[in-house]
C-alpha positions in Angstrom: -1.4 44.1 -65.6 0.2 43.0 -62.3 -0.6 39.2 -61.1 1.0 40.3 -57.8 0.0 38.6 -54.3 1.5 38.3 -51.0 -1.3 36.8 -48.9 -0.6 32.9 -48.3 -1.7 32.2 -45.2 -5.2 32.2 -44.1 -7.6 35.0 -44.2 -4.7 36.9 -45.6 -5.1 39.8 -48.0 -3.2 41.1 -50.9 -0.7 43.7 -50.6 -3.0 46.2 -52.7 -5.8 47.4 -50.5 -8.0 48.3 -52.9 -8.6 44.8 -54.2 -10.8 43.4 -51.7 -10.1 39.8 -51.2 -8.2 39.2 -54.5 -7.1 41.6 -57.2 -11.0 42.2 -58.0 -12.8 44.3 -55.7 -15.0 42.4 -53.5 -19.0 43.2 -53.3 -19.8 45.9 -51.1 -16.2 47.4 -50.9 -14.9 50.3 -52.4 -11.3 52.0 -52.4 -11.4 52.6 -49.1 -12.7 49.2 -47.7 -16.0 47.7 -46.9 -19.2 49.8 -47.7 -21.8 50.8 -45.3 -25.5 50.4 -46.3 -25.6 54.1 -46.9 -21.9 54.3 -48.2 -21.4 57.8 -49.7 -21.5 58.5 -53.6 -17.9 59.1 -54.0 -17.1 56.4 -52.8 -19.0 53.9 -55.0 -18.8 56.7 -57.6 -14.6 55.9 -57.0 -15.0 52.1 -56.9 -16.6 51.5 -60.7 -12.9 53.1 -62.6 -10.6 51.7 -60.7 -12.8 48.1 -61.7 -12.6 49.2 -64.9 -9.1 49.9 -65.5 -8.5 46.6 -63.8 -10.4 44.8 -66.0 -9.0 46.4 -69.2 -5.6 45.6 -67.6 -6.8 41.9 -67.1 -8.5 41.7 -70.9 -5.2 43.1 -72.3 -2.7 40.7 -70.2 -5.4 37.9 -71.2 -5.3 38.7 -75.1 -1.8 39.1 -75.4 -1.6 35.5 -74.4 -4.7 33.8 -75.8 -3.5 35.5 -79.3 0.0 33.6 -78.6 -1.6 30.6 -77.8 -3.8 30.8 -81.3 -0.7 31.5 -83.2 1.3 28.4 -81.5 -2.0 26.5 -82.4 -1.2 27.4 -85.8 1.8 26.1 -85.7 0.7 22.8 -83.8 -1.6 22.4 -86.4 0.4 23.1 -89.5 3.0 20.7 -88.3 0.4 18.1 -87.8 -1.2 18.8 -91.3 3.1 19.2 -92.9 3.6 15.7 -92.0 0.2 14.1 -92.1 -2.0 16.2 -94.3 -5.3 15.3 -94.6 -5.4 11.3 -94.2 -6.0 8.3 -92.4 -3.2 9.0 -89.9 -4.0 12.4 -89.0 -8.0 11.8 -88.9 -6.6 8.9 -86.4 -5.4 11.7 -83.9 -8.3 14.1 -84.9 -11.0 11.3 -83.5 -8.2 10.5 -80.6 -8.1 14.4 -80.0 -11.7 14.4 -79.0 -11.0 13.6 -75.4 -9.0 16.5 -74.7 -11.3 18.6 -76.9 -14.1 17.2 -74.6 -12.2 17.2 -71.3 -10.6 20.8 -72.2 -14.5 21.7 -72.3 -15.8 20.3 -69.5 -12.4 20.4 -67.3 -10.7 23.7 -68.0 -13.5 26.2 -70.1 -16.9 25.7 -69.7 -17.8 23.0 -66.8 -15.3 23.8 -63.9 -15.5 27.6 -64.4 -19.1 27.6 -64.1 -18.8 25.8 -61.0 -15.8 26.6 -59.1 -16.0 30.8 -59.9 -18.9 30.9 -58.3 -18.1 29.0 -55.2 -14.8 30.8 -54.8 -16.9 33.8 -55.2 -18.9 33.2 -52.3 -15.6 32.3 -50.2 -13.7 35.1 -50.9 -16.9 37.2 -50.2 -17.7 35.1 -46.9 -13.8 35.8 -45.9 -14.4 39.5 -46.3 -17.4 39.9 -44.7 -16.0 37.4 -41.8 -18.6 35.2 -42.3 -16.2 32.2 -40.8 -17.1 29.0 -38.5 -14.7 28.5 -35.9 -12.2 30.8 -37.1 -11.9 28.7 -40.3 -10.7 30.6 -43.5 -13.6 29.7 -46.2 -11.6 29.3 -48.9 -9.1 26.9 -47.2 -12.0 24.7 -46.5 -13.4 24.9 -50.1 -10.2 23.8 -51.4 -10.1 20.8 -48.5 -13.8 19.5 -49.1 -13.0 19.5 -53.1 -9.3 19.3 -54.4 -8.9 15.7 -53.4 -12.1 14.0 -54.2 -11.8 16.1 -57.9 -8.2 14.3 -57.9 -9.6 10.7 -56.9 -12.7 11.2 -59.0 -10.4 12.1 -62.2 -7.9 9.1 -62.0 -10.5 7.1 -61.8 -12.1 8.3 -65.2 -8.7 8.4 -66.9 -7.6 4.8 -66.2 -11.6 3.5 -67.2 -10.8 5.8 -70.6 -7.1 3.8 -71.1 -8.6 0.3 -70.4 -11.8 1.2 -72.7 -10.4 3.5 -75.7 -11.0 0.4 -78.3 -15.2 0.7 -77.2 -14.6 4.9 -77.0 -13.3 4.5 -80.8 -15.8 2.1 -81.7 -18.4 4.6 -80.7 -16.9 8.2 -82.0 -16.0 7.0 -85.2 -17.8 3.3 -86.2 -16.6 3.8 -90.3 -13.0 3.8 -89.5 -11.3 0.9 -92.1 -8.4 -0.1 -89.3 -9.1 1.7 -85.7 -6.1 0.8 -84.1 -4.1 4.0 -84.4 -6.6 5.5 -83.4 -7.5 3.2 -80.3 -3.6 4.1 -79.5 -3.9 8.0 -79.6 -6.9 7.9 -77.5 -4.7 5.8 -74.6 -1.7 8.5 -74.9 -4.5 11.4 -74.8 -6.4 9.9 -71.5 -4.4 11.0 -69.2 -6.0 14.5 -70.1 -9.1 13.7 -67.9 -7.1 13.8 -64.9 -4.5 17.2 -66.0 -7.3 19.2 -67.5 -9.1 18.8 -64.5 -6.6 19.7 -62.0 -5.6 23.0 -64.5 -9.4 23.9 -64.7 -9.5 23.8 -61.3 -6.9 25.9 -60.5 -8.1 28.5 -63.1 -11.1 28.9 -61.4 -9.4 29.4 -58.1 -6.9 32.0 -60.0 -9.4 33.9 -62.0 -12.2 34.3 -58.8 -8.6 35.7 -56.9 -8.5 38.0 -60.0 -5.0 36.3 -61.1 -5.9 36.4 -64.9 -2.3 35.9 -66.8 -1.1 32.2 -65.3 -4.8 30.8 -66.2 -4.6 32.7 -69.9 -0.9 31.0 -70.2 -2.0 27.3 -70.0 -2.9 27.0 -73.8 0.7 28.6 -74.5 2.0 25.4 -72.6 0.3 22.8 -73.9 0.8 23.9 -77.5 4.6 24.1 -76.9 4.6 20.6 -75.8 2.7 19.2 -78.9 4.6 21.3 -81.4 7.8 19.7 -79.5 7.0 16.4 -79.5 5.7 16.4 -82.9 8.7 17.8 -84.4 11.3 15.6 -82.1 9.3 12.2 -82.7 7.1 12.3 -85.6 9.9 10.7 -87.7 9.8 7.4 -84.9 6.4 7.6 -83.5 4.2 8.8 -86.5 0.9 10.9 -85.7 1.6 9.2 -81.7 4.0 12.0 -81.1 1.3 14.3 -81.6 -0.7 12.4 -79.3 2.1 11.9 -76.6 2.5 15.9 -76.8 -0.7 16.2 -75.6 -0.1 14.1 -72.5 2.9 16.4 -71.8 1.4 19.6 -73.0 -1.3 19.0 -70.5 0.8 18.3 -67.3 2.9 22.0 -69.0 -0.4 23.4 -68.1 -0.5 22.5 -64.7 3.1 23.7 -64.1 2.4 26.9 -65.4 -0.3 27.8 -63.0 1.1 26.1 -59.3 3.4 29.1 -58.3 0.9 31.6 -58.6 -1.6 29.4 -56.8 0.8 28.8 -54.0 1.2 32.3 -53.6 -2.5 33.4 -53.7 -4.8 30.7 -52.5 -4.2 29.0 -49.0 -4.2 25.2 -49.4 -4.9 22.9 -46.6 -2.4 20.0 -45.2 -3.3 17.2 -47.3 -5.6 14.9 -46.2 -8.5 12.5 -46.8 -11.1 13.2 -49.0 -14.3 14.8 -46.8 -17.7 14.1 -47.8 -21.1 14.4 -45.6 -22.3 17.1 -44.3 -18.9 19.0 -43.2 -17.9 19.1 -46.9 -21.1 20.3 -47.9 -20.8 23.1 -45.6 -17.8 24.3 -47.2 -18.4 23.6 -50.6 -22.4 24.7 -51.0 -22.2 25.5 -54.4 -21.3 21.9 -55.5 -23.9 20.0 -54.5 -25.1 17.4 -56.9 -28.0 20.2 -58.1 -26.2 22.6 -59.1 -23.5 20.0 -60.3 -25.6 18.2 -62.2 -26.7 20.8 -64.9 -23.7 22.0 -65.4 -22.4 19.0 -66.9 -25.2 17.9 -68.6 -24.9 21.4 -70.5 -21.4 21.3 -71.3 -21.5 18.0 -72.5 -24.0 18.5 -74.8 -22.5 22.2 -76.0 -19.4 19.1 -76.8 -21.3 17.0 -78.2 -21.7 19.0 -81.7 -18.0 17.9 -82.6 -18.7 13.9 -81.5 -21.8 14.7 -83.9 -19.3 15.8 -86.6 -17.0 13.4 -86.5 -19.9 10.1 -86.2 -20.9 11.7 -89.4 -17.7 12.7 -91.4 -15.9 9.3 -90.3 -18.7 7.9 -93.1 -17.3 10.1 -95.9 -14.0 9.6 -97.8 -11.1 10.2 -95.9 -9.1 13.1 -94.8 -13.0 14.9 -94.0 -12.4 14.9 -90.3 -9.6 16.8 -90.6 -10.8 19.4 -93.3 -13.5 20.3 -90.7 -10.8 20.4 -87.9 -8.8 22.7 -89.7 -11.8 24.6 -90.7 -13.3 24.8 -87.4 -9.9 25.8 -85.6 -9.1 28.7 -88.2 -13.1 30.1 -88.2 -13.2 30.1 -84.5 -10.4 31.9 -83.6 -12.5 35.3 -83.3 -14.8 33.5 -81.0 -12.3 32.5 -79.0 -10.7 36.1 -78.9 -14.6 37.6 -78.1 -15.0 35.0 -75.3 -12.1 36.4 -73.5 -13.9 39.5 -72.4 -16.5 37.4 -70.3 -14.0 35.0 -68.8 -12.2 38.1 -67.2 -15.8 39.5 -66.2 -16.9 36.5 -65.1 -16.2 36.6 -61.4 -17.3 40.3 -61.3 -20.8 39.0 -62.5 -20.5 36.3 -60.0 -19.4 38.2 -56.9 -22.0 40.8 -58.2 -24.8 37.6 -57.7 -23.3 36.8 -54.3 -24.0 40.4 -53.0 -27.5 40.6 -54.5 -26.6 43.8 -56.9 -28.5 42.3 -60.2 -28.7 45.6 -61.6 -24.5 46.0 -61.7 -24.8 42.2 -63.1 -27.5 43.4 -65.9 -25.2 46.1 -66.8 -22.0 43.8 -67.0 -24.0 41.2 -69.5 -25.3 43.2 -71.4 -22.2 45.3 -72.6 -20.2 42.2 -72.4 -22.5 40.9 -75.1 -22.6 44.2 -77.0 -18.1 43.8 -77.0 -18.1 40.5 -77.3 -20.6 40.9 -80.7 -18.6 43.2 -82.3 -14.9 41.3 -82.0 -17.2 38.1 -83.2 -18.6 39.3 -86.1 -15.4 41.3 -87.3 -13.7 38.2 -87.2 -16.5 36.1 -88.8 -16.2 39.1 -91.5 -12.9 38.2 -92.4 -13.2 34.6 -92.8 -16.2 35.4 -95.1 -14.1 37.3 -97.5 -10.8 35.8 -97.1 -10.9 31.6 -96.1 -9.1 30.5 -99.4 -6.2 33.1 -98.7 -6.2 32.8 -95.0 -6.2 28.1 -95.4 -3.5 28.9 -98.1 -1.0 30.8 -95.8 -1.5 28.7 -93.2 -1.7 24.7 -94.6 -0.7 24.9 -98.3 2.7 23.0 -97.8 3.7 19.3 -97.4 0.9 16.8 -97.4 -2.0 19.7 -97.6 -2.2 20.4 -101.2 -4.4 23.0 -102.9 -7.7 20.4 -103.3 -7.2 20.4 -99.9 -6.6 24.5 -99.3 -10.5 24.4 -101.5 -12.3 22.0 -99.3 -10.9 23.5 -96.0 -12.0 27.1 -97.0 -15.8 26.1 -98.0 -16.0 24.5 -94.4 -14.5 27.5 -93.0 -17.3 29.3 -94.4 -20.1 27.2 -93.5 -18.6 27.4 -90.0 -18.1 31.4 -89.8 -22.3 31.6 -90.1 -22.6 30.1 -86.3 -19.9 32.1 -84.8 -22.0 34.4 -83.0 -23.8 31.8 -82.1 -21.4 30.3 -80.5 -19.7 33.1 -79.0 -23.4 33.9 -77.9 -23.9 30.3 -75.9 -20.4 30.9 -74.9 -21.3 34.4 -73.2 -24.6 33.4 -71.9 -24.3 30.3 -70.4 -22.1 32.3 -67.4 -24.6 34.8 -66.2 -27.0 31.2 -65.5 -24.2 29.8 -63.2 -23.3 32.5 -61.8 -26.0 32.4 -58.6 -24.8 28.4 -57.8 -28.6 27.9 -58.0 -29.4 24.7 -59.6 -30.8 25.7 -63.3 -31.5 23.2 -65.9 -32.9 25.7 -68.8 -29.1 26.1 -70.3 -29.2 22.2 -70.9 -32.5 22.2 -72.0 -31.0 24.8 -74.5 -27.8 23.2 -75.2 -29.7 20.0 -76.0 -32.7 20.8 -78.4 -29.8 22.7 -80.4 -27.9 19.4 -80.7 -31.1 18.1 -81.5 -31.4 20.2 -83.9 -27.8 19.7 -85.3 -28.3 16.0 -85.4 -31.4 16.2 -87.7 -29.8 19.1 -90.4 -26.7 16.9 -90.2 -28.4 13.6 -91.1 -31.0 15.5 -93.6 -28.0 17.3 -95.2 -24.4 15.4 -94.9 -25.6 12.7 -97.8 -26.3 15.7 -100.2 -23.9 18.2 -99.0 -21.2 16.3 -97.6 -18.9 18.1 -95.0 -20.5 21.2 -96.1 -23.8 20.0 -94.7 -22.1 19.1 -91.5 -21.0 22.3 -91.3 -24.2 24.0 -92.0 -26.1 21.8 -89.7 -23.5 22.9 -86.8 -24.6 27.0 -87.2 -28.0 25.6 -87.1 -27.9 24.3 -84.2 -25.6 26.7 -81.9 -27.7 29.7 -83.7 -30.8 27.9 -82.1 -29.1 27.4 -78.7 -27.8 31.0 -78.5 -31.7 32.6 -79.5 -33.2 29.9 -76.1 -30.0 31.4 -74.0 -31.4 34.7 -75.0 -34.8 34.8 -74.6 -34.4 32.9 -71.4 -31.7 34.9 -69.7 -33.7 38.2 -69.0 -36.8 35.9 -67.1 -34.9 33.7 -64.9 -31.4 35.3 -63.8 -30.2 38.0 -64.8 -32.9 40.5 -66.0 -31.2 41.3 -69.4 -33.4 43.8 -71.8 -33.5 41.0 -74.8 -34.6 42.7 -76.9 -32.4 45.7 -77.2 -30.0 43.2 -76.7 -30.5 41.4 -79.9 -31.3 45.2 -81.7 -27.5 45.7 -81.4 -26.2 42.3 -82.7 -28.5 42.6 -85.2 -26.6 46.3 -86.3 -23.7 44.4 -85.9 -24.5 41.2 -87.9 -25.6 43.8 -91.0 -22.0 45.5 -90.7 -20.2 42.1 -90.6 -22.2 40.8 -94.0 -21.0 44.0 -95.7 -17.9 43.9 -95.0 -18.1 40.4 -96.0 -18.9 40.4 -99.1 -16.6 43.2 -99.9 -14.0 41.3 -98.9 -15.1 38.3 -101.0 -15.3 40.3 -104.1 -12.1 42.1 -103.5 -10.3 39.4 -102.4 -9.5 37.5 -105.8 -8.3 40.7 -107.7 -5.1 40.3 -105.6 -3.4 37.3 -106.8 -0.6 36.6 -103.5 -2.5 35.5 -100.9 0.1 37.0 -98.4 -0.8 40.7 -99.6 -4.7 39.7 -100.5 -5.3 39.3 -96.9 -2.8 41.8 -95.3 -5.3 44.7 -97.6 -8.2 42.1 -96.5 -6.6 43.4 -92.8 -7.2 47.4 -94.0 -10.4 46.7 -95.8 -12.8 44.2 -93.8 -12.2 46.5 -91.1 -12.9 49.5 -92.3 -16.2 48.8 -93.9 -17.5 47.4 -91.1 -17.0 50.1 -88.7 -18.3 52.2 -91.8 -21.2 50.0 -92.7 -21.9 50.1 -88.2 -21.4 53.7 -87.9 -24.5 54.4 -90.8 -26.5 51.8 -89.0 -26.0 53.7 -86.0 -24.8 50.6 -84.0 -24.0 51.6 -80.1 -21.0 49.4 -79.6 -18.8 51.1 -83.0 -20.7 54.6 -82.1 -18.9 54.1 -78.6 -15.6 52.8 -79.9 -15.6 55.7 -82.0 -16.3 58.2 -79.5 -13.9 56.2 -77.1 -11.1 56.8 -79.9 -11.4 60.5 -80.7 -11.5 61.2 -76.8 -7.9 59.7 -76.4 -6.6 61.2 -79.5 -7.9 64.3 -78.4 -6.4 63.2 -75.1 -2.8 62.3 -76.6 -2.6 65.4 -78.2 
């Protein structure tokens, strides 16, 4: 796709017309600009391909680079686990790593999306419908009323989490023999606070302009500066260097995003912060109500992994990091599934600021349908093929085959909660999407981790970091099912239950193909070519296995398929 824009200055437009105020079409406009109450069918009939093939465009640009970024976080973590393994030092970085992991969360994926899409939403519509005060551009005077407070509000926080990271160690992970490494990783990874929030910020402003690729790149950055430090220093600094490439990883991710932001969204002359009622007026969506939720939910959705880790740092060492590497392998196909609503996302919210629930019904509920099936093909393969797929990956160095074992069980532990968490990912949007202050995703988020924090005391003695594991798809599986039910009552009026038909068709495909892959996966003994036919075979039985269940979402690939070969030919 094209990430293309010429309008810089206020109330300026794109060069391509058809894009409303940004790349995505704005509510109420069509090809041929702003709808009339009784617009004419062709018109709208014209609007809903061209969104479509926009949105493919955007998914395709997006995957390209979020599978680049998984593979460089590969490599970051294979280099981490070459020189360190499994061990005090790396579990050191692993409990220091939780304040990006947490800020990267709240900052960048979950918490500033939900609040600043929507609110860029409204602007952008506002703009187009010249719904201005005094001539003012509305998104110029969103981005004055909240850019420098955000920036004044995060300093702040980094510099409390520098002077306090011995307490913040004390806390995350109380049975650590000697926490000092640690206490010095979490000091070179504070600075996050204040560069995750600035590149989450500037994603949201991106993605609600429809500029998908510079937002989708920032992951590519920041690995590329771990993966260099780590390599240039780890020989001077130890496990540090890993930690110090996350301080410059995370200023890569700003750079990565500011042209494109220059170029599309109309900053203000810098100035001081606003607050009272002016900056309310520009900023309505982020008001301490609708704030408020927001943050409670994504800090508890985060809160699973400090749950982990308080637990695992009471077990022998090198078990924080078998469930880190377990964790970032088995969630790779939730990350890829998650894509598909982060692209939609500001089409659901636009489609909220124009009242048209019925388009925003439609959007979630296929988005959950696609979203489902990548999931669950994904969670497939890690059923049948952990031990092969740890092997390729770790097996070298310091991460020896005891290790490969361990790291595999986890990883498939973990792979029963991916649809729930690709679920909570997916669901949690629509809520936001309005700006009105709703507290039921929280309410969600926190009896799972309720629920997570009982299975994992009742089963980590026993089970050890198998339990942890277990207690994790608990609890997200519990979150997702409240999300669910929820959804279809109080935003977005979703038909649950058909919705949950299909993922349950799809769940059955993904246990077959599964377990064929788990019984077929031994009787090849190179891992390299067990998982390359584990590529041909998972695959195939579960669009197989989906087809005979009649599941809508492979019946449509399907159909979508032979229609373009039929087309090509």
């Amino acid at each position: 796709m094209s990430d293309t824009g010429t309008g810089t200055e206020a109330g300026a437009r794109p060069a391509d017309a058809t894009a409303g105020p940004s790349l995505l079409p704005a509510p109420g406009s069509g090809p041929e600009g702003p709808r009339s109450p009784g617009g004419s069918p062709e018109t709208e009939s014209g609007e809903a391909p061209r969104l479509g093939a926009f949105l493919a465009r955007a998914a395709a640009g997006t995957a390209v680079l979020t599978v680049l970024a998984a593979v460089l976080g590969l490599v970051r973590d294979q280099a981490i686990a070459r020189y360190f393994g499994a061990s005090d030092a790396s579990d050191a970085f692993l409990i220091a790593w939780t304040v990006p992991e947490m800020a990267a969360t709240l900052l960048i994926e979950d918490g500033m999306a939900l609040l600043l899409v929507p609110a860029f939403s409204l602007a952008l519509t506002r703009r187009a419908s010249g719904d201005t005060e005094g001539g003012a551009d509305p998104v110029r005077e969103l981005v004055a009323a909240t850019l420098p407070r955000l920036f004044l509000l995060l300093s702040g926080g980094a510099a409390l989490l520098i002077a306090g990271a011995p307490w913040v160690v004390g806390v995350l992970a109380p049975g650590l023999a000697d926490p000092r490494l640690a206490v010095d990783c979490t000091r070179l990874t504070a600075v996050t606070v204040l560069t995750f929030g600035i590149t989450g910020y500037f994603s949201a402003a991106l993605r609600a302009h429809g500029s998908f690729l510079p937002p989708a790149g920032v992951y590519v950055a920041y690995n590329l500066g771990i993966i260099g430090m780590t390599l240039a220093l780890h020989a001077a600094w130890g496990v540090r260097a890993a930690a110090a490439g996350v301080a410059v990883g995370s200023a890569l991710m700003i750079l990565t995003q500011l042209p494109m932001l220059l170029r599309l969204v109309p900053l203000a002359r810098p100035r001081l912060p606003r607050f009272g009622r002016r900056a309310a007026r520009s900023a309505p969506l982020l008001g301490i109500a609708v704030l408020a939720p927001v943050v409670v939910f994504v800090v508890s959705r985060q809160s699973q992994v400090l749950v982990e880790r308080f637990l695992a740092s009471t077990l022998p060492a090198g078990a924080i990091s078998h469930l880190n590497y377990a964790q970032k392998v088995a969630q790779m196909p939730m990350v890829l599934s998650l894509m598909i609503c982060t692209v939609t996302f500001p089409v659901v919210a636009q489609a909220m600021a124009a009242g048209e629930h019925e388009k925003a019904r439609r959007r979630v509920e296929r988005d959950l349908g696609l979203a489902g099936m990548v999931v669950l093909l994904g969670t497939a393969v890690v059923l049948g093929y952990a031990p092969q797929i740890v092997e390729v990956l770790f097996q070298r160095g310091a991460f020896d085959a005891a290790d490969t074992a361990s790291t595999a069980q986890v990883m498939r532990v973990y792979a029963l909660g991916l649809l729930g968490h690709c679920l909570v990912g997916a669901l949690s949007r629509p809520f936001f999407s309005s700006g009105r202050p709703t507290w039921f995703p929280a309410f969600a988020m926190g009896t799972g981790l309720l629920v997570t924090m009982g299975a994992g005391y009742a089963l980590t003695y026993r089970f050890g970091v198998d339990g942890i594991a277990t207690a994790n798809a608990i609890g997200i599986s519990s979150t997702a099912l409240l999300l669910l039910m929820g959804l279809g009552t109080r935003v977005v009026p979703i038909r649950a239950r058909d919705v949950a038909l299909s993922l349950g068709r799809l769940a059955g495909a993904s246990l077959a193909a599964g377990a064929a892959g788990w019984a077929c996966a031994p009787l090849v003994p190179d891992p390299v070519l067990s998982l390359a036919a584990g590529c041909l075979l998972v695959p195939a039985v579960f669009f197989l296995t989906g087809l005979a269940l009649r599941s809508p979402e492979v019946l449509s690939l399907l159909a979508l398929i032979r229609r373009r070969f039929l087309d090509g030919r």
